[in-house]
PDB file of N, CA, C and O in Angstrom:
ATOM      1  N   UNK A   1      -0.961 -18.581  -1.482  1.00  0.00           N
ATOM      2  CA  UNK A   1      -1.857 -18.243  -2.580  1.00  0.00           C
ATOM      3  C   UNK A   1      -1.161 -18.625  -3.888  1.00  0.00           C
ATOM      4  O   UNK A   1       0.017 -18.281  -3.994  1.00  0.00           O
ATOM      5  N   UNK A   2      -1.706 -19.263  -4.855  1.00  0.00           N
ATOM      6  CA  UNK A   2      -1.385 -19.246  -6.381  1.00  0.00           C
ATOM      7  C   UNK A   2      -1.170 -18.713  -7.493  1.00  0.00           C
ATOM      8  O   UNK A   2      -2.095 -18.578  -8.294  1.00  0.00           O
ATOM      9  N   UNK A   3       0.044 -18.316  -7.761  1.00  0.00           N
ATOM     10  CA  UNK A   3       0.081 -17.307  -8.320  1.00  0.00           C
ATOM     11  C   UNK A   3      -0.227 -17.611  -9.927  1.00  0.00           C
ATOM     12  O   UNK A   3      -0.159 -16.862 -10.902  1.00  0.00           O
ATOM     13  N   UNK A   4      -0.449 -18.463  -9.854  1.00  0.00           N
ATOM     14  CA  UNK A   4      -1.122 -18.803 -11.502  1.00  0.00           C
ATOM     15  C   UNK A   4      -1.714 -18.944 -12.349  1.00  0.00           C
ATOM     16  O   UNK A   4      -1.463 -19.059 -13.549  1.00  0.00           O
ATOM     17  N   UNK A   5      -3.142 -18.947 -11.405  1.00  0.00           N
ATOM     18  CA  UNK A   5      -4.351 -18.506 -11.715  1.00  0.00           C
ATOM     19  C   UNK A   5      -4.363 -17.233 -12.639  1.00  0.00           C
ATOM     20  O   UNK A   5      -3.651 -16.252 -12.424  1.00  0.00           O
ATOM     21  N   UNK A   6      -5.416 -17.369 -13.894  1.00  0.00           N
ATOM     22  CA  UNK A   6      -5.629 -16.410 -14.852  1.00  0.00           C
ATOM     23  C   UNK A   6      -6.446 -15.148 -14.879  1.00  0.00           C
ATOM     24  O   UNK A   6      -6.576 -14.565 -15.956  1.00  0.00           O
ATOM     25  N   UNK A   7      -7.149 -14.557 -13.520  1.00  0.00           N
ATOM     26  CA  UNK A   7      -7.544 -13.959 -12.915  1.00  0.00           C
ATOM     27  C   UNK A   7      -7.231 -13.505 -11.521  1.00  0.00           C
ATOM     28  O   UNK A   7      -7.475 -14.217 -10.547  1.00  0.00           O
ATOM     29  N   UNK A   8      -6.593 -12.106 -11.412  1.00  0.00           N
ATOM     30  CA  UNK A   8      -6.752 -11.435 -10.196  1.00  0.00           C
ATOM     31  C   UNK A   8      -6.675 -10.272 -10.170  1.00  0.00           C
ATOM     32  O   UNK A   8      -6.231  -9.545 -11.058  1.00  0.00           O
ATOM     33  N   UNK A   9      -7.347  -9.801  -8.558  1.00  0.00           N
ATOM     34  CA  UNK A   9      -7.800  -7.998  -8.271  1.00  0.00           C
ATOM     35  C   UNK A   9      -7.284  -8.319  -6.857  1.00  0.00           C
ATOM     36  O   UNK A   9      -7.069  -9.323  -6.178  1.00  0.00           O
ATOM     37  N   UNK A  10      -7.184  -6.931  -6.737  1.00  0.00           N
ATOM     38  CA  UNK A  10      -6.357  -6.286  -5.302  1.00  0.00           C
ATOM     39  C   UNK A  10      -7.370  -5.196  -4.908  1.00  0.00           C
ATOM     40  O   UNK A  10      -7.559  -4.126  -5.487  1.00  0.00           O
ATOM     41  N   UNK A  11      -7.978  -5.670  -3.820  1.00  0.00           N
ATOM     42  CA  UNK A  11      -9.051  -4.686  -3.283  1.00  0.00           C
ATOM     43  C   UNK A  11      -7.979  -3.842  -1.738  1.00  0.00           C
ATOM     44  O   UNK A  11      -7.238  -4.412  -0.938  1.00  0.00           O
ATOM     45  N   UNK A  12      -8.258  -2.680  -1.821  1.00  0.00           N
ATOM     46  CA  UNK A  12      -7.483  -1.768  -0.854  1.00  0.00           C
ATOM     47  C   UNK A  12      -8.405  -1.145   0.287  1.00  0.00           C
ATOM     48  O   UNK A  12      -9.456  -0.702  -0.176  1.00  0.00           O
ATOM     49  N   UNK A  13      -8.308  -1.045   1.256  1.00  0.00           N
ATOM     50  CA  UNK A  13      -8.901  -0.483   1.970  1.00  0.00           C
ATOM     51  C   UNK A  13      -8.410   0.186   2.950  1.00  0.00           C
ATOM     52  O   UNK A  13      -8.409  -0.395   4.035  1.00  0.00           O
ATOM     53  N   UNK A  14      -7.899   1.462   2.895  1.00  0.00           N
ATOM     54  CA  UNK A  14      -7.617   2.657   3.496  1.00  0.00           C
ATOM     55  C   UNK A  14      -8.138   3.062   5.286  1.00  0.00           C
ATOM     56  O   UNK A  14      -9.336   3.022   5.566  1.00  0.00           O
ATOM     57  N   UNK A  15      -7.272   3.366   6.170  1.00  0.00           N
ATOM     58  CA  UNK A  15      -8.125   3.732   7.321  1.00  0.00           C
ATOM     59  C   UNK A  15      -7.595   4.818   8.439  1.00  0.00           C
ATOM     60  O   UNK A  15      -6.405   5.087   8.601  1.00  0.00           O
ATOM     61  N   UNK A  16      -8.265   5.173   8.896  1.00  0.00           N
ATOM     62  CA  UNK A  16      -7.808   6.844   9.819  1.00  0.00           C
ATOM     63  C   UNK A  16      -6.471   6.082  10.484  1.00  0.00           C
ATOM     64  O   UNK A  16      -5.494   6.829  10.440  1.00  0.00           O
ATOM     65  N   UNK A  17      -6.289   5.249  10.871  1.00  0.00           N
ATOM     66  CA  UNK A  17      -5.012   4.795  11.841  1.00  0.00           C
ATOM     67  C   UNK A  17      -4.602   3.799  11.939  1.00  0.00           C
ATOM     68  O   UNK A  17      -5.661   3.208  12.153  1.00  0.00           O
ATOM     69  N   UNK A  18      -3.815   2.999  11.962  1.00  0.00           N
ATOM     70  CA  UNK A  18      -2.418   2.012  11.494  1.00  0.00           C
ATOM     71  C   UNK A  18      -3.534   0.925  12.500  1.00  0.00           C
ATOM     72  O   UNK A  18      -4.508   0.467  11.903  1.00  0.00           O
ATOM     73  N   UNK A  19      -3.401   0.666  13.548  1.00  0.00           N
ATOM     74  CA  UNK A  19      -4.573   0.503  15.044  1.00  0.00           C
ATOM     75  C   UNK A  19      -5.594  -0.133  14.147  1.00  0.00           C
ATOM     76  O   UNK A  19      -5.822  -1.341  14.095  1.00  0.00           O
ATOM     77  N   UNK A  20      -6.163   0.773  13.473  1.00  0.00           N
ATOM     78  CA  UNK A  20      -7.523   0.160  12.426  1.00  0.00           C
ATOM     79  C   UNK A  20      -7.341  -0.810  11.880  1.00  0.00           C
ATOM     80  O   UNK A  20      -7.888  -1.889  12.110  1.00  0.00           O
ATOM     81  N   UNK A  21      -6.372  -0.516  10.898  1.00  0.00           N
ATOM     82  CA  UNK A  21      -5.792  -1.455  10.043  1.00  0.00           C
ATOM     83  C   UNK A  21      -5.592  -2.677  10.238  1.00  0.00           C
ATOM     84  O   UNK A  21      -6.162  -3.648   9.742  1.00  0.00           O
ATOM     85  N   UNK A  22      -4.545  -2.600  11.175  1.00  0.00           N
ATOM     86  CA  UNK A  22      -4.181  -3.988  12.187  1.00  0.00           C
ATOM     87  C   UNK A  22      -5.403  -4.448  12.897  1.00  0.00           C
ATOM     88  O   UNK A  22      -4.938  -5.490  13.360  1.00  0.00           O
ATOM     89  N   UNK A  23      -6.300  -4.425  13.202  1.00  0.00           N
ATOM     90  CA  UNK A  23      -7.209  -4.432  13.958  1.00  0.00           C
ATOM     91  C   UNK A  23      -7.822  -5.799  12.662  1.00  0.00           C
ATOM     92  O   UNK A  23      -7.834  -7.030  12.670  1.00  0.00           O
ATOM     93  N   UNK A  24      -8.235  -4.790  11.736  1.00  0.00           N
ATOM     94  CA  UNK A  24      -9.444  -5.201  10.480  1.00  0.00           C
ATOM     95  C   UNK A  24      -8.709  -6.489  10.180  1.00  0.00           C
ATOM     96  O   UNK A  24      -9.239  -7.567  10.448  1.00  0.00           O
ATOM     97  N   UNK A  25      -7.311  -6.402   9.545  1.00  0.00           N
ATOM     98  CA  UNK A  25      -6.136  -7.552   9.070  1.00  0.00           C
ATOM     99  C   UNK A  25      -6.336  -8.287  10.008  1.00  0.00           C
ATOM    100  O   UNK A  25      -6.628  -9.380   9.523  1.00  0.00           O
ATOM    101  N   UNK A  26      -6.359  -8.356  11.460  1.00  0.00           N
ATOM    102  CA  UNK A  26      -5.869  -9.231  12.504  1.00  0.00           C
ATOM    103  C   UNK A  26      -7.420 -10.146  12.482  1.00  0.00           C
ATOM    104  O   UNK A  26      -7.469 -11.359  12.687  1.00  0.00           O
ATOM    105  N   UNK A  27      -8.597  -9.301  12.196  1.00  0.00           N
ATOM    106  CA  UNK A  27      -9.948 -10.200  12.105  1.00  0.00           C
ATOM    107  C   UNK A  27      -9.869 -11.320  10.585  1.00  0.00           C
ATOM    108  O   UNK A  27     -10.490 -12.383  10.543  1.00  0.00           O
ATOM    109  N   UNK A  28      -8.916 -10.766   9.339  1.00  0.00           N
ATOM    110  CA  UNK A  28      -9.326 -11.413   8.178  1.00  0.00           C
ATOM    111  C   UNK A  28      -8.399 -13.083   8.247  1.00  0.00           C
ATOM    112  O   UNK A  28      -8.564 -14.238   7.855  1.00  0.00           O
ATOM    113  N   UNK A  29      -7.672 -12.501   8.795  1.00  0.00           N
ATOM    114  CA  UNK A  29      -6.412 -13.040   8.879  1.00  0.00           C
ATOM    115  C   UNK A  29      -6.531 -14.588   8.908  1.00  0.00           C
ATOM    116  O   UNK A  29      -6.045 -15.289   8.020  1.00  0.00           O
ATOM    117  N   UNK A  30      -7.284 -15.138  10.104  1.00  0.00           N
ATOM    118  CA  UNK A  30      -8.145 -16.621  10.294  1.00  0.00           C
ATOM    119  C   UNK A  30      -8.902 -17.213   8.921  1.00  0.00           C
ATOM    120  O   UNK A  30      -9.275 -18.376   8.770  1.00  0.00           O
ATOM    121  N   UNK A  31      -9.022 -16.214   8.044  1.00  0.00           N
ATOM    122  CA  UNK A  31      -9.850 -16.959   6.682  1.00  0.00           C
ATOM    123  C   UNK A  31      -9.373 -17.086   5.710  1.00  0.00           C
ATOM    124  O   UNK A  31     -10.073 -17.551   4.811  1.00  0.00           O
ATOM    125  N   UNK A  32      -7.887 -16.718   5.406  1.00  0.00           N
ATOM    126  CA  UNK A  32      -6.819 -17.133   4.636  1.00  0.00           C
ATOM    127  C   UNK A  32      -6.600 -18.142   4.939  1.00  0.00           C
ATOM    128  O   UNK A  32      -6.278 -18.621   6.026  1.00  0.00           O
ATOM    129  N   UNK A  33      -6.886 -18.883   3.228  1.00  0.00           N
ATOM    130  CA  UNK A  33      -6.700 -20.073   3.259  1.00  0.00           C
ATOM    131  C   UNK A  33      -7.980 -21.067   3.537  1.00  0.00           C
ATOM    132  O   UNK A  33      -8.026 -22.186   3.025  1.00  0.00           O
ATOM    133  N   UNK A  34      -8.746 -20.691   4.174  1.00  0.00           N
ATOM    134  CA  UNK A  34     -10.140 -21.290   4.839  1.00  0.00           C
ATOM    135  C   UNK A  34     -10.785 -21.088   3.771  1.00  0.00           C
ATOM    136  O   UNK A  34     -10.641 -22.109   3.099  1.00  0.00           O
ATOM    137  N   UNK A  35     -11.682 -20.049   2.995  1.00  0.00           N
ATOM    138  CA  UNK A  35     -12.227 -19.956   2.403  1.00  0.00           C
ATOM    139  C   UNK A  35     -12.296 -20.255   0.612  1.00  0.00           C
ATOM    140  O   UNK A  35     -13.157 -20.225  -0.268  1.00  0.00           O
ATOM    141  N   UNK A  36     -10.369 -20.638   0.761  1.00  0.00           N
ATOM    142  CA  UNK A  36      -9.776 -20.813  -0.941  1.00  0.00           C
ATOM    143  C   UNK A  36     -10.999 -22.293  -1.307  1.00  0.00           C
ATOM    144  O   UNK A  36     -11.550 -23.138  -0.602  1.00  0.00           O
ATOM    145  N   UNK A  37     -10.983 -22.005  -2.622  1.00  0.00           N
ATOM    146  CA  UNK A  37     -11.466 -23.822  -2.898  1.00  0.00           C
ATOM    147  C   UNK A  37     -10.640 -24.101  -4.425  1.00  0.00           C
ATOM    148  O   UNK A  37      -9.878 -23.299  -4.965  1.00  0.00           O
ATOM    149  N   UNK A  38     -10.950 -25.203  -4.842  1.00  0.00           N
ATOM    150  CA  UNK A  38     -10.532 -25.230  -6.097  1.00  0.00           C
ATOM    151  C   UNK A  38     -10.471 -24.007  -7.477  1.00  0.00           C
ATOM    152  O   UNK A  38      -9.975 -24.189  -8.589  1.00  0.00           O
ATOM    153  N   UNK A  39     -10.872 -23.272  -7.168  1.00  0.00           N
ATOM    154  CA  UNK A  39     -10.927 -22.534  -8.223  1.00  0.00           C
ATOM    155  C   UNK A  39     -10.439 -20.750  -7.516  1.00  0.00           C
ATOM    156  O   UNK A  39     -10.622 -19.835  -8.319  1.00  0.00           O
ATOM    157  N   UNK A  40     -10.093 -20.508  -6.666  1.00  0.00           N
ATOM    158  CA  UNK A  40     -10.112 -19.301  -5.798  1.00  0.00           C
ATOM    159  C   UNK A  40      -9.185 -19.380  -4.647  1.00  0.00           C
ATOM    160  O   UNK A  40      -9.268 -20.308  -3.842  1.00  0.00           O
ATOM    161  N   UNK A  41      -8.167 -18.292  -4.526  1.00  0.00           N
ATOM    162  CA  UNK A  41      -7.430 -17.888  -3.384  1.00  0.00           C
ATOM    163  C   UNK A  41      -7.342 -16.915  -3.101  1.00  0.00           C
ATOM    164  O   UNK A  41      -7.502 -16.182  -4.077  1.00  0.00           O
ATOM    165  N   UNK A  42      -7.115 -16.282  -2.028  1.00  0.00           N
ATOM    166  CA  UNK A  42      -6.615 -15.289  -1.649  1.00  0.00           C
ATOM    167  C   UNK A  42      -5.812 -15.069  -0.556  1.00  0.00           C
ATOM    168  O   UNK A  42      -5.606 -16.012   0.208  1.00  0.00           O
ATOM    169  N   UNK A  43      -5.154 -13.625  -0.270  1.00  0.00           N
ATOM    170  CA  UNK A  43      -4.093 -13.427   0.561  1.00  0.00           C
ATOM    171  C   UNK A  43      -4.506 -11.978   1.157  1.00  0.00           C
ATOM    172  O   UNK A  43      -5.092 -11.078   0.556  1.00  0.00           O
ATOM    173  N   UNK A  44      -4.157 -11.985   2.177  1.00  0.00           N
ATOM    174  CA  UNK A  44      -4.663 -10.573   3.101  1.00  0.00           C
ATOM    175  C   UNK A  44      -3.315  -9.977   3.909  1.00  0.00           C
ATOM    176  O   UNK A  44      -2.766 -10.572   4.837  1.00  0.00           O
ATOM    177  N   UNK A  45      -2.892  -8.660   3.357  1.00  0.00           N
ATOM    178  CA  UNK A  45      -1.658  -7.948   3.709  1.00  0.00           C
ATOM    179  C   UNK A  45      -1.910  -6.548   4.302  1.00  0.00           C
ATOM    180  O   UNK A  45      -2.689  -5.698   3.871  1.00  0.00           O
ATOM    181  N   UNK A  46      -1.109  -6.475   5.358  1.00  0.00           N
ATOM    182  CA  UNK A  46      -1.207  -4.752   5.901  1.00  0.00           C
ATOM    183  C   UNK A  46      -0.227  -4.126   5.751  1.00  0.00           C
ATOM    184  O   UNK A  46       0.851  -4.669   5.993  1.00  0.00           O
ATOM    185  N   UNK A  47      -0.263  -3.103   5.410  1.00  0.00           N
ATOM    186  CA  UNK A  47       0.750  -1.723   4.883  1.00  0.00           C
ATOM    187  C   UNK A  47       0.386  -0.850   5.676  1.00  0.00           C
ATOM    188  O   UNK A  47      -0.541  -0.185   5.213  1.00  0.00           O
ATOM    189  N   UNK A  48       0.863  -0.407   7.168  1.00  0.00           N
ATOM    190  CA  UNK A  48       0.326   0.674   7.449  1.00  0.00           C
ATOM    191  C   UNK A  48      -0.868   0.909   8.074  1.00  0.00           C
ATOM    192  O   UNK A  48      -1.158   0.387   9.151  1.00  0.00           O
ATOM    193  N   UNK A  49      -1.759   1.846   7.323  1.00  0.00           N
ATOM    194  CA  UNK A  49      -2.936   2.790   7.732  1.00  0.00           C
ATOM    195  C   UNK A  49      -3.666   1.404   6.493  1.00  0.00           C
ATOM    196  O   UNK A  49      -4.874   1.557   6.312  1.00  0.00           O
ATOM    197  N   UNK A  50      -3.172   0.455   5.888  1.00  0.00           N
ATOM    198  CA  UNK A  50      -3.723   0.123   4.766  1.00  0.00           C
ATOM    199  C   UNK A  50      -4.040  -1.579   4.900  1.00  0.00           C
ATOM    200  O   UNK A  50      -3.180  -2.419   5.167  1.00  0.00           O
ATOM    201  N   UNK A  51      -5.155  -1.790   4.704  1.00  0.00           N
ATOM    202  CA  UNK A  51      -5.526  -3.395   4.219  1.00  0.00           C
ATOM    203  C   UNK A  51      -5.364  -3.696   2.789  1.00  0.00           C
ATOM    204  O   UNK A  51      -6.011  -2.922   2.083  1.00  0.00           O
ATOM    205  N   UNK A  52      -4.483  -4.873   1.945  1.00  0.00           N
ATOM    206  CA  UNK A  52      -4.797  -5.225   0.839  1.00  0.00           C
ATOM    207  C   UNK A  52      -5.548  -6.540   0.576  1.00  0.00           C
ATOM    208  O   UNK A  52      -5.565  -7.118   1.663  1.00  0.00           O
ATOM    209  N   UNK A  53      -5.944  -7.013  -0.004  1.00  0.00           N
ATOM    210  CA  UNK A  53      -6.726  -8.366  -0.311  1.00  0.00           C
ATOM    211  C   UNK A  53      -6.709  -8.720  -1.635  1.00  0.00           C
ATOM    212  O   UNK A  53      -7.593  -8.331  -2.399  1.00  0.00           O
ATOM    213  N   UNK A  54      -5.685  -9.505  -2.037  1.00  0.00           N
ATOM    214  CA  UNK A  54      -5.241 -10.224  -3.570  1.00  0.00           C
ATOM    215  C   UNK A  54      -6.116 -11.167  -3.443  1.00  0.00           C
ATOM    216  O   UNK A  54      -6.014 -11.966  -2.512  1.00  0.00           O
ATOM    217  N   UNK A  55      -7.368 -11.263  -4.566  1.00  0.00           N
ATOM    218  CA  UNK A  55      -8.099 -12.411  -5.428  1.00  0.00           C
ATOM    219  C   UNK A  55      -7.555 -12.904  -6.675  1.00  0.00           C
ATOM    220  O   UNK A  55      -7.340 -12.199  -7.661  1.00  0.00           O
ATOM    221  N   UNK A  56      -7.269 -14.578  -6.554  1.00  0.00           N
ATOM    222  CA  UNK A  56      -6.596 -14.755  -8.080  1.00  0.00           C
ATOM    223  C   UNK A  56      -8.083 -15.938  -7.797  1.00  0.00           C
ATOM    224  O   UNK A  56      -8.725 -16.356  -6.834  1.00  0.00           O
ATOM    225  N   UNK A  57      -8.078 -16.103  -9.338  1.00  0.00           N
ATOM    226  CA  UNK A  57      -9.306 -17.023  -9.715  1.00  0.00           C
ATOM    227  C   UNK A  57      -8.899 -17.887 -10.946  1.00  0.00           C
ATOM    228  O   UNK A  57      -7.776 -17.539 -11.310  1.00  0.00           O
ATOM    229  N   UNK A  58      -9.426 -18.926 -11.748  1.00  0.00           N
ATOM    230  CA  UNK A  58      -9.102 -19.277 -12.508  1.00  0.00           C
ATOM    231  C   UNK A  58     -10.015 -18.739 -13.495  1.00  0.00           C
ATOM    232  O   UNK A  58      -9.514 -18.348 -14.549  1.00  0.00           O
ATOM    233  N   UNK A  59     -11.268 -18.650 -13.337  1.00  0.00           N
ATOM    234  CA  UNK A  59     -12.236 -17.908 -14.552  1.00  0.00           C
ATOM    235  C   UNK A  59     -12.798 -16.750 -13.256  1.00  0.00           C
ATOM    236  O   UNK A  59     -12.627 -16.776 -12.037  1.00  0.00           O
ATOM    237  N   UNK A  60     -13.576 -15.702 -14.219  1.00  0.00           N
ATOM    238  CA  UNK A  60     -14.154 -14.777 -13.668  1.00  0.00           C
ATOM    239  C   UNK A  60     -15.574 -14.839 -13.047  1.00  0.00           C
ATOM    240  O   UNK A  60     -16.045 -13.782 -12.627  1.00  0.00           O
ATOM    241  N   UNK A  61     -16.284 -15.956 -12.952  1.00  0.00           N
ATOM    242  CA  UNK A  61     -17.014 -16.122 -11.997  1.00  0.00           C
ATOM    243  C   UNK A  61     -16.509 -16.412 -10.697  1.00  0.00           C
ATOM    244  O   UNK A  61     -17.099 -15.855  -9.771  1.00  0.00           O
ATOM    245  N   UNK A  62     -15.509 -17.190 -10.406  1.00  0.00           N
ATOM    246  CA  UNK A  62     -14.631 -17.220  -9.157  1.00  0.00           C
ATOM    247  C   UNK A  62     -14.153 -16.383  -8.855  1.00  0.00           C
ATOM    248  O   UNK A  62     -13.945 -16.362  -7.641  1.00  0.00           O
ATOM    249  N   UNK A  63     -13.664 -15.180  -9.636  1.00  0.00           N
ATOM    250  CA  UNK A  63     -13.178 -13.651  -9.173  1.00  0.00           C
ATOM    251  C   UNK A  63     -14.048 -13.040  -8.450  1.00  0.00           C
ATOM    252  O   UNK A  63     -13.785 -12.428  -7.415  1.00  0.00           O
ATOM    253  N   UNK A  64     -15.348 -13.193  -9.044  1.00  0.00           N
ATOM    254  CA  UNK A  64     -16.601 -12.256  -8.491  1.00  0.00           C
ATOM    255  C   UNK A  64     -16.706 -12.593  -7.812  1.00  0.00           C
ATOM    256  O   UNK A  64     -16.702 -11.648  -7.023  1.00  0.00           O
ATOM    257  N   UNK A  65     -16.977 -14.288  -6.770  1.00  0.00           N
ATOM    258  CA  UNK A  65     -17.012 -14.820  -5.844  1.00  0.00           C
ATOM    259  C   UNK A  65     -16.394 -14.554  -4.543  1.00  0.00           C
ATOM    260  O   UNK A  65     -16.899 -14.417  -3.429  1.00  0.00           O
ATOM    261  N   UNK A  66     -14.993 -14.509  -5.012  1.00  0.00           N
ATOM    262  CA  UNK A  66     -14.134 -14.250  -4.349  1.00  0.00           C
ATOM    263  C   UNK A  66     -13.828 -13.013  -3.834  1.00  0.00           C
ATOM    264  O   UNK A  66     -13.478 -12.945  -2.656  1.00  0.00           O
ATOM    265  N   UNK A  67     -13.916 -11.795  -4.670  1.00  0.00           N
ATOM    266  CA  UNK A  67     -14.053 -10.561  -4.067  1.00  0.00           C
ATOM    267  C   UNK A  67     -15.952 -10.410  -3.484  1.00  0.00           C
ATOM    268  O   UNK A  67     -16.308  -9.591  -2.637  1.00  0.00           O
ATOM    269  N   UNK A  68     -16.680 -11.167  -4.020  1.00  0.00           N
ATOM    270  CA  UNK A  68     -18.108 -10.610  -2.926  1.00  0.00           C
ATOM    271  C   UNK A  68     -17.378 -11.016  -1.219  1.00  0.00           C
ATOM    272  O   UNK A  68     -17.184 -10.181  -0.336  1.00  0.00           O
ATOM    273  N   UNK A  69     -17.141 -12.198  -1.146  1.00  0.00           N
ATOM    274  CA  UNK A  69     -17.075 -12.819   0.003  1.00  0.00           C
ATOM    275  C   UNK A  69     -16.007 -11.908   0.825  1.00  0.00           C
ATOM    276  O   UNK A  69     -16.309 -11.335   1.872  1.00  0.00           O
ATOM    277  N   UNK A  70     -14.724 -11.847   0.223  1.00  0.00           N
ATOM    278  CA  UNK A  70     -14.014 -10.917   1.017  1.00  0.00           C
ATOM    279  C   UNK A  70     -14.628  -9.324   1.365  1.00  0.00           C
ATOM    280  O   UNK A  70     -14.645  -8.625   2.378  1.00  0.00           O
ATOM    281  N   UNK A  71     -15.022  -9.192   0.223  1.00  0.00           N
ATOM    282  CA  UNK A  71     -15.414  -7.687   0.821  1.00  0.00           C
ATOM    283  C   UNK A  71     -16.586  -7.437   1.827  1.00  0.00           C
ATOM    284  O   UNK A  71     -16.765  -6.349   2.374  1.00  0.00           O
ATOM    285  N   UNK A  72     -17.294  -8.435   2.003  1.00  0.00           N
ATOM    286  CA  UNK A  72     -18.161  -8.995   3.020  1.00  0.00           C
ATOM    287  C   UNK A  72     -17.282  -9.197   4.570  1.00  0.00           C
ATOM    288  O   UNK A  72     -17.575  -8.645   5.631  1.00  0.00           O
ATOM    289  N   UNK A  73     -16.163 -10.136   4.328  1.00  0.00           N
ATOM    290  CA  UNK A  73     -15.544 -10.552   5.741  1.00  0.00           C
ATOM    291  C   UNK A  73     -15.009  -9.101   5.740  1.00  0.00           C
ATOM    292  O   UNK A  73     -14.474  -9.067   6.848  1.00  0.00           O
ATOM    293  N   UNK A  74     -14.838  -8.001   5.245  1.00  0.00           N
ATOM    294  CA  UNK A  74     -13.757  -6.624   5.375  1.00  0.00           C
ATOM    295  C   UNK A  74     -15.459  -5.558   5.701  1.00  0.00           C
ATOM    296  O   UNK A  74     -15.247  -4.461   6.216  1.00  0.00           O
ATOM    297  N   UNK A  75     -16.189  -5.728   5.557  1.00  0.00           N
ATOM    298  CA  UNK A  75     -17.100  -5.216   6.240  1.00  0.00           C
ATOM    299  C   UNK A  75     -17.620  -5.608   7.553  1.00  0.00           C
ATOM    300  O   UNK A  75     -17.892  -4.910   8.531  1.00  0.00           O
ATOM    301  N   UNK A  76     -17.704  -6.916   7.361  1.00  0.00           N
ATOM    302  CA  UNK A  76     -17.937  -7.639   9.260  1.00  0.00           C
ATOM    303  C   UNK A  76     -16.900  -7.050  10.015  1.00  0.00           C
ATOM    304  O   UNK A  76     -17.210  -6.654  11.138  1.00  0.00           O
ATOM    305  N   UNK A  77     -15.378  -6.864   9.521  1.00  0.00           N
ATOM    306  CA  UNK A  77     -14.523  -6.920  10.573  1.00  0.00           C
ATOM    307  C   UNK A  77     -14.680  -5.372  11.079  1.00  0.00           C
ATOM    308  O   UNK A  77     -14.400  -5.074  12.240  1.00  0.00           O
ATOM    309  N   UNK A  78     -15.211  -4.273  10.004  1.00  0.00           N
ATOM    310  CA  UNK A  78     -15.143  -2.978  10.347  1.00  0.00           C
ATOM    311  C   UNK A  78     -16.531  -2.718  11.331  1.00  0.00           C
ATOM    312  O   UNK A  78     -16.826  -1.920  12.221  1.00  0.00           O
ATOM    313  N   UNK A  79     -17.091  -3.674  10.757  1.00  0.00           N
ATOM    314  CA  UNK A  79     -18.443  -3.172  12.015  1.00  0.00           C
ATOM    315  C   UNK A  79     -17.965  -3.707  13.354  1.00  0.00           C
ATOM    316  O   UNK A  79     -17.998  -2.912  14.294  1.00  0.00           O
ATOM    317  N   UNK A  80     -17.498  -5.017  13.592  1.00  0.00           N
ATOM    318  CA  UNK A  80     -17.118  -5.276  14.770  1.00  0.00           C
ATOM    319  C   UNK A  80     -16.245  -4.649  15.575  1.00  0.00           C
ATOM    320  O   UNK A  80     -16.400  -4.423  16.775  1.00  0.00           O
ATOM    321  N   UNK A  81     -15.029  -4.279  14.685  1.00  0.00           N
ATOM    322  CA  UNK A  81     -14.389  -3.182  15.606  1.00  0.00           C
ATOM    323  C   UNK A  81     -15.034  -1.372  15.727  1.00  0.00           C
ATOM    324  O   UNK A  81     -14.730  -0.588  16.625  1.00  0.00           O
ATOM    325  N   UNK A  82     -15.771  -1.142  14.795  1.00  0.00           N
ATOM    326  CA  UNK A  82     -16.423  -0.275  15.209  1.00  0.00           C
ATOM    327  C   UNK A  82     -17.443   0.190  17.059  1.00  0.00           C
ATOM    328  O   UNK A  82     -17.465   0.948  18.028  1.00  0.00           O
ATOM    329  N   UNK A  83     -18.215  -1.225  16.270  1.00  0.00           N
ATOM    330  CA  UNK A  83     -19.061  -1.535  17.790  1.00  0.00           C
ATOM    331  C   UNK A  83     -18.541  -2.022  18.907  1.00  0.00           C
ATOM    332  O   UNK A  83     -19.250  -2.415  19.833  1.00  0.00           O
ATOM    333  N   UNK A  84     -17.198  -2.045  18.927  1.00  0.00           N
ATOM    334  CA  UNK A  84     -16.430  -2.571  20.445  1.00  0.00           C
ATOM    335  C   UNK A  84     -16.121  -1.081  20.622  1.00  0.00           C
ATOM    336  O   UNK A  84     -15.298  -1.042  21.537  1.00  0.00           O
ATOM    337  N   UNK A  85     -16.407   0.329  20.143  1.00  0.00           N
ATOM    338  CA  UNK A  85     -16.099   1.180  20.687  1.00  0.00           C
ATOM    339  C   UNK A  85     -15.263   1.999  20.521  1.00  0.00           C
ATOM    340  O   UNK A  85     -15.268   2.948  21.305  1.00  0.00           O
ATOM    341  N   UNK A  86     -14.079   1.947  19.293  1.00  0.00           N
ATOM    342  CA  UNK A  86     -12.777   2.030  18.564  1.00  0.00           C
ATOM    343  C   UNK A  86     -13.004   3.031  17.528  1.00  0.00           C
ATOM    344  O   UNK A  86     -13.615   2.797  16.485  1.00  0.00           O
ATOM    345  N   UNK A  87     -12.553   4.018  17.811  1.00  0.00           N
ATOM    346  CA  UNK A  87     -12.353   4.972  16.369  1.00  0.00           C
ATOM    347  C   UNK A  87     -13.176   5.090  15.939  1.00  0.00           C
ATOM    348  O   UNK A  87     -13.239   5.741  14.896  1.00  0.00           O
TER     349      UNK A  87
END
């Protein structure tokens, strides 16, 4: 990820058990990097019980972009492991 970009947010997402976590991270994980384009990157880290997701952008329409889409793939991944039966 680029750290030079003039825009970025760190979206967190908290969860009952480490298991979760790893679980959610281990689904985002494949789209780092896939989804960057010229103007947008990001990076997806686990801490724990914890998901982080660093958006850097160069202007703030690519920020917004960039956090809709992730927080989208961080909702797919919670429904999917939800509906396999998990926590």
């Amino acid at each position: 990820m680029t750290a030079t970009r003039a825009h970025r947010t760190t979206l967190s997402f908290r969860y009952h058990s480490e298991r979760r976590a790893r679980v959610v991270a281990d689904a985002l994980a494949p789209e780092v990097g896939e989804i960057d384009d010229a103007r947008s990157a990001a990076d997806v880290v686990r801490e724990g019980d914890a998901v982080r997701v660093s958006v850097v952008a160069d202007d703030l329409v690519a920020l917004r972009a960039g956090v809709n889409s992730w927080s989208r793939l961080v909702r797919v991944a919670e429904r999917v492991d939800a509906g396999a039966g998990r926590e």
